[in-house]
C-alpha positions in Angstrom: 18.7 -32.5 -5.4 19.8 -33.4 -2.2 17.7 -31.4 -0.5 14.6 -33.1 -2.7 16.1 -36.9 -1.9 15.8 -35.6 2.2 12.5 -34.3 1.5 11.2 -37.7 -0.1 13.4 -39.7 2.5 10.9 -38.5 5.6 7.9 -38.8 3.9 8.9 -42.4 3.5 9.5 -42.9 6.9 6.5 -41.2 8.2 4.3 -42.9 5.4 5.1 -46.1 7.2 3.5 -44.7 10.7 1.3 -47.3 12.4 -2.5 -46.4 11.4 -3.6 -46.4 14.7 -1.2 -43.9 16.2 -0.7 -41.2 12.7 -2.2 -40.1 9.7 -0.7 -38.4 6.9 -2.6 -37.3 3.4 -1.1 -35.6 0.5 -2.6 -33.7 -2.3 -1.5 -30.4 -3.8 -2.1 -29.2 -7.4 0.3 -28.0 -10.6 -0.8 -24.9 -12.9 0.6 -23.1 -16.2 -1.2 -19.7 -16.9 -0.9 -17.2 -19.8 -1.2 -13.5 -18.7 -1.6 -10.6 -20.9 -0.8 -7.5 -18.9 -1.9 -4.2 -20.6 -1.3 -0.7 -18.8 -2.0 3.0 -19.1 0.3 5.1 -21.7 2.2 5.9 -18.2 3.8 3.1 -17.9 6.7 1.7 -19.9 5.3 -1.8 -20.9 2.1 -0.8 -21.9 1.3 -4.6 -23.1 3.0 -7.4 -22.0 1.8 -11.1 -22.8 4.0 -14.0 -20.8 3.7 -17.3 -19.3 3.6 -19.0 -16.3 3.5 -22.4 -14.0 3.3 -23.1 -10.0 3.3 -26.6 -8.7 2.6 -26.9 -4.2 2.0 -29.8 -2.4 0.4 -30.0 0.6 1.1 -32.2 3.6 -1.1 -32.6 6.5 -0.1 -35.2 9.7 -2.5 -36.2 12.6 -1.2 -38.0 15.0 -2.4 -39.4 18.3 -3.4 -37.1 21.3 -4.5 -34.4 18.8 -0.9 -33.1 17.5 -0.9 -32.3 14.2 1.7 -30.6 11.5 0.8 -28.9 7.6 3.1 -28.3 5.2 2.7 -26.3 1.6 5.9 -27.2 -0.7 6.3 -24.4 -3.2 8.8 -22.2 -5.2 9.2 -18.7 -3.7 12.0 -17.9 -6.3 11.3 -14.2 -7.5 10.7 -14.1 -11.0 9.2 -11.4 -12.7 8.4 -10.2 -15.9 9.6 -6.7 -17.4 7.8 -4.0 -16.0 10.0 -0.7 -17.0 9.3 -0.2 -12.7 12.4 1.1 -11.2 13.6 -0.7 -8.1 11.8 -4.0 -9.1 14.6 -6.3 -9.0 15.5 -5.0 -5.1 11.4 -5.7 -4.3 11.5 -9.1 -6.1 14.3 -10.4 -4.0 12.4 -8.8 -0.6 8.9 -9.7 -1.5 9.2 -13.2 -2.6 8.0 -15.3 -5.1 4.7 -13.7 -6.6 2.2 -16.4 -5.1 4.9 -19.0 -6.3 4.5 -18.3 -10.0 7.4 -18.4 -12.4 7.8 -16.9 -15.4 9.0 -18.1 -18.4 12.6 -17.0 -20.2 12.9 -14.1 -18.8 16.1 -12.7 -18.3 17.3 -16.7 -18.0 16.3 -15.9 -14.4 14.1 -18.6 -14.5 14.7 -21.3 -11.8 12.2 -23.4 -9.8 13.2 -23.7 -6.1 11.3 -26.1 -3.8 10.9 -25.0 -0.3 8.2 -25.0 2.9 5.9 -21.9 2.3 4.3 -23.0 5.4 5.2 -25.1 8.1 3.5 -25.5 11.4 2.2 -27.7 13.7 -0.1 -27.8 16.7 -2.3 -29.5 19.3 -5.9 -29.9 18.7 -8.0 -30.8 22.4 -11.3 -30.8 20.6 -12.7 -27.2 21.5 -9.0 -25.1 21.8 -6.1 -25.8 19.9 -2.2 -24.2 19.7 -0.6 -23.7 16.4 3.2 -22.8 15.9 5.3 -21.8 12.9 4.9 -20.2 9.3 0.8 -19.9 9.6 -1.6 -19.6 6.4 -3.5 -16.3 6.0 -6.2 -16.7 3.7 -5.7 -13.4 2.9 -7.1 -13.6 -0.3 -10.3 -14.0 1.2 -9.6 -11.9 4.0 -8.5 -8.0 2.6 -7.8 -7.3 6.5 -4.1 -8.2 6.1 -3.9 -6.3 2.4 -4.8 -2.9 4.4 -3.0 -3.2 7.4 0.2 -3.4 5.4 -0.6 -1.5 1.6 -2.9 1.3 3.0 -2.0 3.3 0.1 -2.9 0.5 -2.5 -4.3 -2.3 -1.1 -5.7 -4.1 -3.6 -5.0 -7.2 -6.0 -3.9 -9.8 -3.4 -0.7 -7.8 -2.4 -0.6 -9.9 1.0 -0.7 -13.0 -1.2 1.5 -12.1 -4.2 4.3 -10.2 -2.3 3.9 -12.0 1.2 3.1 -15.6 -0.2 0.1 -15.5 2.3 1.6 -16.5 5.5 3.2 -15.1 8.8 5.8 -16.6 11.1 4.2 -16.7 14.7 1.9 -18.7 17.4 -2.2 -19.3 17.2 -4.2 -20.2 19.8 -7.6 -20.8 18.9 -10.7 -21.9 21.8 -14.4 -21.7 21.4 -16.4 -18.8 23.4 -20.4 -19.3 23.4 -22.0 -20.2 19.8 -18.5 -18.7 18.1 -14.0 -19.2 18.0 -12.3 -17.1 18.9 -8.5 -17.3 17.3 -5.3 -14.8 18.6 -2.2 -14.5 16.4 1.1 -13.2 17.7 3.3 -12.6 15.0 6.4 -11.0 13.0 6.0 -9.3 9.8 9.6 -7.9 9.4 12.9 -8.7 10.9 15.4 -5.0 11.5 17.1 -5.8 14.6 20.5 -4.6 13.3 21.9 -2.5 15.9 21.9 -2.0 19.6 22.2 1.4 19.8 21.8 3.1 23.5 18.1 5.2 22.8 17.5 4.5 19.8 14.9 1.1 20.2 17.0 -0.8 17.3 18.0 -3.6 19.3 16.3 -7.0 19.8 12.9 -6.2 20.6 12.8 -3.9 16.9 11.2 -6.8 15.1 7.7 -5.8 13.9 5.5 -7.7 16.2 1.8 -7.8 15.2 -1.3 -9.4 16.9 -4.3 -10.5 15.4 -7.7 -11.3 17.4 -10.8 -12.5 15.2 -13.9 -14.0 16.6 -16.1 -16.4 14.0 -19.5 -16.9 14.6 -23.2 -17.5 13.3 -26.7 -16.1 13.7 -28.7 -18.1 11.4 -27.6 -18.2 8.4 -25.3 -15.3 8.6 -21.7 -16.0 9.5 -19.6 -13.1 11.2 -16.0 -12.7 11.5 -14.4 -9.1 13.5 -11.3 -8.8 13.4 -8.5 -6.5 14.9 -4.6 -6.4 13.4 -2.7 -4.2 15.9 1.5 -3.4 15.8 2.7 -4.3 19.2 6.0 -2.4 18.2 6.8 -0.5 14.9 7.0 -1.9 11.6 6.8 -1.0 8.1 3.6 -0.7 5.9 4.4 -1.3 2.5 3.2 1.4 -1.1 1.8 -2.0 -3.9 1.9 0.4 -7.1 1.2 -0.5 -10.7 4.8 -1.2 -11.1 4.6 -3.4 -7.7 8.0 -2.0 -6.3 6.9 -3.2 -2.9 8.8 0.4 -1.4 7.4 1.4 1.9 4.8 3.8 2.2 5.9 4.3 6.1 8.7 3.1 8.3 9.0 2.3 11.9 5.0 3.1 12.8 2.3 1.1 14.8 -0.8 0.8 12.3 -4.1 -0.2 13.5 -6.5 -1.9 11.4 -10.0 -3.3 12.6 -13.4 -4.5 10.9 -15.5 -7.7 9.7 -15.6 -10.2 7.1 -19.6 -11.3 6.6 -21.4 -13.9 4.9 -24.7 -14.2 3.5 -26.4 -17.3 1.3 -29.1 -16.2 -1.0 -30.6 -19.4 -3.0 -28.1 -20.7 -4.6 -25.6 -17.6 -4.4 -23.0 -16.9 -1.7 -22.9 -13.2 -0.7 -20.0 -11.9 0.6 -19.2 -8.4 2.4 -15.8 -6.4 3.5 -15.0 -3.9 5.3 -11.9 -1.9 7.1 -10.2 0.7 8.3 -7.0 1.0 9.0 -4.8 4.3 10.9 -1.1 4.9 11.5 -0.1 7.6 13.4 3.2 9.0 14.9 7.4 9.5 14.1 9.4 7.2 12.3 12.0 6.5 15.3 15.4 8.0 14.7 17.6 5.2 14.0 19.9 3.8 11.4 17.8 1.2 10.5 15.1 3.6 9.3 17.2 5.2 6.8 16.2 8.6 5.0 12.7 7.8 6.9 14.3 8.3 10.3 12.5 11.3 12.2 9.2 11.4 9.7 5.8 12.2 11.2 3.3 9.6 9.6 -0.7 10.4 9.6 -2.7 8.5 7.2 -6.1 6.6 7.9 -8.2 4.7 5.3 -10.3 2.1 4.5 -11.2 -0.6 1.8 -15.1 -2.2 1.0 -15.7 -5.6 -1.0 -18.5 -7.1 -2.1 -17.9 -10.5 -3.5 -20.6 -13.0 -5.2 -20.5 -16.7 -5.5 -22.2 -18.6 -8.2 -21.6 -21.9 -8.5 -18.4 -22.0 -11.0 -18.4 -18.3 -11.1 -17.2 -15.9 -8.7 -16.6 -12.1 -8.6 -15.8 -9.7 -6.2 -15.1 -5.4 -6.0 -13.2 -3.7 -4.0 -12.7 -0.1 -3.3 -10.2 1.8 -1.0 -9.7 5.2 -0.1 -6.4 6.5 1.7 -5.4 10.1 2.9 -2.0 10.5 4.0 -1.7 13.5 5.7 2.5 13.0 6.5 3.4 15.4 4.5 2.3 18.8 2.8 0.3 18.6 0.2 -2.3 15.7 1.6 -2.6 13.1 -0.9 -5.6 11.0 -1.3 -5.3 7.8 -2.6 -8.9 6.1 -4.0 -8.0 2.7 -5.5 -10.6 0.6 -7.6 -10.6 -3.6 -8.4 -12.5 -5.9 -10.0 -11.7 -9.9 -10.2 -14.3 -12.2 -12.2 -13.2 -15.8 -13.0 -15.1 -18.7 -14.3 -13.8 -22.4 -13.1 -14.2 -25.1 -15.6 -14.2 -28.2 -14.5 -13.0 -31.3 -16.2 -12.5 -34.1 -13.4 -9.4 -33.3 -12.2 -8.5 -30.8 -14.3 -9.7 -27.6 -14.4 -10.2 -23.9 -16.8 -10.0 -20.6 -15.4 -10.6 -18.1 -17.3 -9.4 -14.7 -15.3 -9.9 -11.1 -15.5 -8.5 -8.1 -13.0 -8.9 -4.6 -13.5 -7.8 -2.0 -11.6 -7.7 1.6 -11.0 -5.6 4.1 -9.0 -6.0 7.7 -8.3 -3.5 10.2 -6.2 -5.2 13.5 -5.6 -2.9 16.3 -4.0 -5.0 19.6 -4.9 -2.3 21.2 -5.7 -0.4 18.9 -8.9 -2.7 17.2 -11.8 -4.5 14.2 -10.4 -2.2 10.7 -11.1 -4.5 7.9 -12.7 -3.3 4.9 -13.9 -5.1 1.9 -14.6 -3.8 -2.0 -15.5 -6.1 -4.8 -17.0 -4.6 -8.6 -16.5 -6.3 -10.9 -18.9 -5.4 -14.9 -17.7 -6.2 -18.1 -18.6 -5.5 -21.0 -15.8 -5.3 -24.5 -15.8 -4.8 -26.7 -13.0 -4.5 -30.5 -12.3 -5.6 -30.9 -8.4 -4.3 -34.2 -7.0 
């Protein structure tokens, strides 16, 4: 509560800004969803059918000289459903809060904790701009991020369920010729836990990870490459159908590099993907790497989408193929998904009808091929404001 009262108490005090020197807007949006999750004869909880809600404001401030701050307000409390997954519990309380969704009843877990998902804030000169603090992916949008860190399942949003779609750094934007060009330094996990004399655990440990994309058009064709390199070792991370969140590899420097493109045709946005990602190396031997210490990682991969926009109706497929050749057998990993939804509007208001299917395959050549699939079934509504 107190922390609420604090919360309002600023806004109050920078609502009263004079107009000329500051501007700040709010908006945001609540949503309840039912979910009916049905699995393969694999897993535990074959059918599951729960409920759901979200609520995230938004904040945005402009003030004079071009400084700006955002803020999204949301719950990043872990709550989960049963799953039957082992380790689920130890991935909730790493990974977050599930895109901010909480789930109803269960376990009389259920508590909605308000906090800054994002918080930055920046200087905008017009044609360059600097950006500091907890920085919005997109990455639902953008499967670049899902690769780089679940290249043995990267699809289903992982970035944005597990790793509530941002990532603590500095941006510095500027525009070269007809296109931006935008460089991210950032930190995707936090080990520094030792200082230990050859080892590499000390303060330099955090995974660091840049990311350079340059946005531009020819005609009516917008193009956005992209690289996502490890400037030091970090973890990528194994998104299963039980959605542990384990690591697939510890203590590596991935690299992951490709485009986002965008086509209109008539009335229909066309949308195209595509990645590939590498990590290759030894797991460092230190403490802080656990059983993984010493391990030689070798894995590459890559992941496709082709996503249509129709009016209220969009739809996009993905597909993914990983080989990890760390370890003998080689696995290969060829992941399937398919999201449709259909918004309905209603003024405000709004219907979302959802489906997401997907499919997983781990081929070794020497065991039986491991298939599973999982079907989510949702219905979303949401009051914008």
């Amino acid at each position: 509560m107190k922390r609420m009262l604090s919360l309002a108490a600023m806004f109050a005090v920078l609502s009263y800004a004079s107009p000329a020197s500051a501007e700040l807007k709010f908006g945001g949006d609540v949503s309840v969803r039912v979910r009916d999750e049905a699995f393969d004869a694999a897993r535990k909880a074959q059918d599951n059918l729960y409920y759901q809600y979200r609520a995230r404001l938004n904040v945005a401030g402009d003030f004079e000289g071009g400084y700006l701050f955002r803020a999204l307000i949301s719950n990043e409390a872990p709550s989960y459903p049963p799953s039957g997954g082992a380790g689920l519990p130890d991935s909730a309380t790493r990974f977050g809060g599930a895109g901010g969704w909480q789930t109803v009843g269960y376990g009389n877990t259920e508590l909605y904790t308000i906090g800054f998902s994002q918080l930055y804030f920046g200087r905008n000169y017009g044609d360059s701009h600097y950006l500091l603090g907890r920085l919005p992916l997109n990455s639902t949008n953008n499967p670049a991020f899902d690769i780089h860190l679940y290249p043995k399942n990267p699809l289903d949003i992982p970035t944005t369920t597990f790793n509530n779609d941002r990532l603590f750094g500095v941006n510095y934007g500027t525009k070269i010729g007809s296109g931006d060009l935008n460089a991210v330094i950032g930190v995707f996990d936090n080990l520094s836990k030792n200082d230990t004399s050859g080892t590499g655990d000390g303060l330099l440990n955090d995974g660091y990870v840049l990311v350079v994309n340059y946005k531009t058009k020819i005609g009516d064709v917008t193009l956005e490459p992209q690289v996502l390199t490890a400037l030091n070792q970090h973890d990528t991370v194994t998104q299963t159908t039980y959605s542990t969140g384990l690591p697939f590899h510890r203590g590596i420097r991935p690299l992951t590099f490709g485009t986002n493109v965008s086509v209109p045709v008539g009335d229909v946005k066309l949308g195209f993907s595509g990645f590939r990602t590498s990590g290759h190396g030894t797991t460092p031997s230190s403490a802080i790497y656990e059983t993984y210490a010493g391990a030689n990682v070798d894995y590459s991969g890559y992941l496709f989408r082709i996503k249509g926009e129709y009016g209220p109706f969009l739809a996009w497929y993905d597909y993914n193929k990983t080989t990890d050749k760390s370890t003998s057998p080689t696995h290969e990993y060829t992941n399937k998904f398919l999201w449709a939804q259909y918004k309905i509007p209603a003024g405000k208001l709004s219907i979302q009808p959802t489906v997401r299917y997907l499919t997983t395959s781990d081929h070794s050549g020497v065991a039986a091929d491991v298939n599973t699939h999982r079907l989510r079934s949702e219905l979303w509504a949401t009051l914008a404001f």
